[in-house]
C-alpha positions in Angstrom: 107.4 61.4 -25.4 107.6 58.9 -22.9 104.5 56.8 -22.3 102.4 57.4 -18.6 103.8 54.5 -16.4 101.6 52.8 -13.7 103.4 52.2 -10.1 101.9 49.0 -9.7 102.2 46.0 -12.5 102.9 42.4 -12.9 105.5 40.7 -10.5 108.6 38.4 -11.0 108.4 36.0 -8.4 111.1 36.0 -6.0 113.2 33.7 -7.3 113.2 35.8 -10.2 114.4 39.1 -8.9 116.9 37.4 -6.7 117.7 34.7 -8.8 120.4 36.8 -10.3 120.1 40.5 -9.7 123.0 41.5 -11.8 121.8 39.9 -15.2 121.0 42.1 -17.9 117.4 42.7 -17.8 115.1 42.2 -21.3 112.4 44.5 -20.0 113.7 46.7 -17.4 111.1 48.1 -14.5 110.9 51.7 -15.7 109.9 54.8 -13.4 106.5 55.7 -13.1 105.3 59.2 -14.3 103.5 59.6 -11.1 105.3 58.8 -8.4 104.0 59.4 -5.0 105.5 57.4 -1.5 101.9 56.3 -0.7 102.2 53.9 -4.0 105.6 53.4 -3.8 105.0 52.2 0.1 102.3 50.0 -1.5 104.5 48.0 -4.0 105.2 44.2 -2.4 108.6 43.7 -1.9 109.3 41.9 -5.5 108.2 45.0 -7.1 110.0 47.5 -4.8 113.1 45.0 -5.5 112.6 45.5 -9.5 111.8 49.3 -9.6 115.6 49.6 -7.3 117.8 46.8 -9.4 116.2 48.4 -12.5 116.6 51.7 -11.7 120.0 51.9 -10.3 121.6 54.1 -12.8 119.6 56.2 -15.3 118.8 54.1 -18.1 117.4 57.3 -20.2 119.2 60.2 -21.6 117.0 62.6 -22.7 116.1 65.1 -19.7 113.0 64.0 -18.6 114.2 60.4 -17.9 116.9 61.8 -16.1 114.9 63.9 -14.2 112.4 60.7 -13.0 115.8 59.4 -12.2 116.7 61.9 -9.8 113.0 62.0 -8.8 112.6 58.8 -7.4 116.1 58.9 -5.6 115.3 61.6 -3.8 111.6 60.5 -3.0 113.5 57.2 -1.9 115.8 59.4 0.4 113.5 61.9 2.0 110.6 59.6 3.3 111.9 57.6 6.1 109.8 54.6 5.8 110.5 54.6 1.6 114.0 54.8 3.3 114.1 51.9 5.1 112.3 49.7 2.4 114.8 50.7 -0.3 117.9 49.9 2.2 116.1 46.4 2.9 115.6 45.9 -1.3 119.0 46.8 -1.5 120.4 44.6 0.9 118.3 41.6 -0.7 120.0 42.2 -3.9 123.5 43.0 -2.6 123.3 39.9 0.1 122.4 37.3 -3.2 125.1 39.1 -4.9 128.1 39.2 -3.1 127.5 35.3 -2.1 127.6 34.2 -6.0 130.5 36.3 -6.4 132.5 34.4 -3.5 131.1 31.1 -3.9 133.2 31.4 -7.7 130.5 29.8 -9.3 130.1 32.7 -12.4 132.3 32.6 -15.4 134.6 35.8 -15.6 131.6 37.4 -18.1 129.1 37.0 -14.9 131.7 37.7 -12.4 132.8 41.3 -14.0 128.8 41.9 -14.1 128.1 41.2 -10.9 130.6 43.3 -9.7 129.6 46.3 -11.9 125.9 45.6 -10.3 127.0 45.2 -6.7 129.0 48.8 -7.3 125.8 50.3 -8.7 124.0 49.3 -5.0 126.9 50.7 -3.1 126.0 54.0 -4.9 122.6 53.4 -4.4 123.5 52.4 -0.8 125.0 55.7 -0.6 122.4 57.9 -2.3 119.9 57.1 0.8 122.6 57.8 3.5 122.6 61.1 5.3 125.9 62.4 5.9 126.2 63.0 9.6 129.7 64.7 9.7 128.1 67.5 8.0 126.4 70.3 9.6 123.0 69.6 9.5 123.5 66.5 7.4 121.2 64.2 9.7 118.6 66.6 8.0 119.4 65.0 4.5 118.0 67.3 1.6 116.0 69.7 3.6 119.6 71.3 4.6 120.4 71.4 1.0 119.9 74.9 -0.3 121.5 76.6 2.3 125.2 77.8 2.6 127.8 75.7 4.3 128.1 78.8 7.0 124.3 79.0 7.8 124.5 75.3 8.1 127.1 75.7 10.6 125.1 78.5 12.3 121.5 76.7 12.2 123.0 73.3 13.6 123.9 75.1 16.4 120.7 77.2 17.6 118.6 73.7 16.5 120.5 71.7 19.2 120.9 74.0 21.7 117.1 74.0 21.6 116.8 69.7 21.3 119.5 70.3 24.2 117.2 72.6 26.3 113.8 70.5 26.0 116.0 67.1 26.4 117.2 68.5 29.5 114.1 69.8 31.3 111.8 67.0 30.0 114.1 65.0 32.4 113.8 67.2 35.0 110.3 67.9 34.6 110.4 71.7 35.6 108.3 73.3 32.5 106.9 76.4 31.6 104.2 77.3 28.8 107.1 80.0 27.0 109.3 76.1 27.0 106.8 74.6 25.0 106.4 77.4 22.5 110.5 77.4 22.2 110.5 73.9 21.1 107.6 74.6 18.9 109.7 76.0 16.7 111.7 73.2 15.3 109.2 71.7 13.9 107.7 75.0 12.7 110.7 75.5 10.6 110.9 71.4 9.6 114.3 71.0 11.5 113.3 69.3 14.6 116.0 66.1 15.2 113.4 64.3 16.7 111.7 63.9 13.3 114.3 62.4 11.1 115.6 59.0 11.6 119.2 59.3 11.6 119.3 62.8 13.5 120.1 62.9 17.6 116.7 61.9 18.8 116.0 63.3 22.2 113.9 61.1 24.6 110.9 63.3 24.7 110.4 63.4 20.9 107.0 65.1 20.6 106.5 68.4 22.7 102.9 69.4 24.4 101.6 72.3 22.2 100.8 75.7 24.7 98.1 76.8 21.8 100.9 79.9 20.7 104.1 80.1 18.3 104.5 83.7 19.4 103.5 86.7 16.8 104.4 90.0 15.6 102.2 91.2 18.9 104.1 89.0 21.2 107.4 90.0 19.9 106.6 93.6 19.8 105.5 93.0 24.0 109.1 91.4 24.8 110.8 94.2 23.2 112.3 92.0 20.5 113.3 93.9 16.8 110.5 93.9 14.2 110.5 91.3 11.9 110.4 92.6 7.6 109.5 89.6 5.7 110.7 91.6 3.1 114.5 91.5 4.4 114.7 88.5 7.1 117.7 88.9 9.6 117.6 93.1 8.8 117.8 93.6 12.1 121.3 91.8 12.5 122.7 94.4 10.3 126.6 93.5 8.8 126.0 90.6 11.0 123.9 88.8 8.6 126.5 89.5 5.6 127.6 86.1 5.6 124.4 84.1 5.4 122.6 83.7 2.1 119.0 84.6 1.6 117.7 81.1 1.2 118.7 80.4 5.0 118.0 83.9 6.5 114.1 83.3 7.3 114.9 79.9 9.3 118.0 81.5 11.0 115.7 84.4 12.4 113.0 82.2 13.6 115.5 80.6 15.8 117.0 83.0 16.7 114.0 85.1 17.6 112.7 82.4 19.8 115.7 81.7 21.5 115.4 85.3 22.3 111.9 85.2 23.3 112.2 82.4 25.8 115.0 84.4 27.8 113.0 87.3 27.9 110.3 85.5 28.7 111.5 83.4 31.3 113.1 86.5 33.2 109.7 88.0 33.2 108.5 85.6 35.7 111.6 85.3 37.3 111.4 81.6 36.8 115.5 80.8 35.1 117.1 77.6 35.2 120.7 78.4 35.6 122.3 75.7 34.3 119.6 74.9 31.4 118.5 78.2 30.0 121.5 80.1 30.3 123.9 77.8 27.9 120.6 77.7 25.4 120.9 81.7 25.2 124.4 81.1 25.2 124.2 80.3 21.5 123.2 83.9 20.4 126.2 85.1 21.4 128.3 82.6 19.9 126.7 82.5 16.8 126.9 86.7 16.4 123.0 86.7 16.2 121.7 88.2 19.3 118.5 90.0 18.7 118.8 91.6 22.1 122.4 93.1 21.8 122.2 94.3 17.8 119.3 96.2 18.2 121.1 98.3 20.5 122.7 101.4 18.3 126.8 101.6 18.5 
């Protein structure tokens, strides 16, 4: 059983850790038990430097060592601030690396080592990118567990709604049903605005209208009842392509999307050339509450 490991501990100094990254280690930093990004934040940067050079690889077979291994990548990766600390330790060790490796001062033993360790930070390197050519990758692991199709599908009806409030917080013309459209990305954790590498719109935190819209509200604009039991039921063979992991988010977006144009016809009060390509989307994703309600 692997013994409870601190997050804090004594340092190297920094001549230490950077001296030369690549060497092997006698006592490597191991990963704590309890790791949590309000410690990790709290480690100086010579500890933070030890935990990633240490750590690059899994050092322990058994699963529970692997585990903490993927653990702590993945807290690395989802926390943008751990983020940005782990790309700056990284860069530390890859920066000290790479100039002992072209200044030909190692023997071929030390060269052949560095180079194994300045591989292991590229991987590292790439374990904290997000993978925008993806749908949805600027979301890193929160897009994870869904299907490559809902991806696709979710990508679009998020940024048709970052499109919409990016558009009209420019032009100022606003209603109360705008504010509780937008609400709705962060509601379902995929608002753009809130990850570092997504498409950040310049108005990146919406006023709040008090509402998110219930099952009264819905029920009022004449929108399909919701089953929590079988999300996106109402889309009928529609919904046959997305898995059930996705199907909750997808009809939350979709249902607002729907909302806001029934909403905004209410009062007469549409914006042409901003609302009408945000409803747009239902339609070209084949999920418009409006139209598959309708019998055949």
């Amino acid at each position: 059983m692997t013994p409870s490991v601190p997050v804090h501990g004594a340092t190297e100094r920094s001549a230490g850790v950077l001296e030369s990254p690549w060497a092997r280690v006698k006592n490597p930093r191991p990963i704590p038990t309890r790791l949590q990004p309000e410690e990790i934040s709290q480690l100086d940067d010579d500890q933070l430097r030890m935990l990633v050079r240490d750590n690059l690889l899994p050092r322990e077979s058994d699963v529970d060592g692997r585990a903490r291994w993927v653990a702590l990548w993945a807290l690395l990766a989802d926390d943008p601030d751990l983020t940005e600390l782990a790309f700056n330790a990284l860069e530390d060790l890859m920066d000290v690396t790479e100039d002992a490796i072209e200044g030909g001062d190692l023997d071929e033993a030390a060269t052949k080592r560095a180079r194994k360790f300045l591989r292991g930070c590229e991987e590292a390197w790439a374990r904290l990118q997000v993978d925008e050519q993806r749908p949805l990758g600027w979301a890193g692991r929160r897009a994870m567990a869904w299907d490559p199709l809902s991806r696709r599908v979710l990508e679009q009806l998020v940024l048709a709604i970052a499109e919409h409030r990016h558009q009209l917080t420019d032009l100022g013309d606003l209603h109360p049903v705008d504010e509780q459209l937008w609400a709705v990305l962060e509601d379902v954790g995929l608002d753009p605005a809130g990850y570092r590498r997504g498409p950040r719109p310049p108005y990146l935190t919406a006023p709040t209208s008090g509402g998110r819209g219930g099952a009264q509200d819905r029920r009022q604009l004449g929108l399909p009842p919701v089953d929590p039991q079988e999300p996106l039921g109402w889309a009928g063979s529609a919904a046959v392509g997305f898995k059930p992991p996705a199907r909750p988010v997808l009809e939350r977006l979709a249902l607002a999307i729907a909302g806001h144009r029934l909403a905004v016809a209410q009062v007469d009060a549409v914006r042409s050339a901003v609302d009408e390509p945000l409803w747009a989307v239902l339609r070209d994703v084949g999920l418009d509450p409006l139209e598959l309600r309708r019998p055949a």
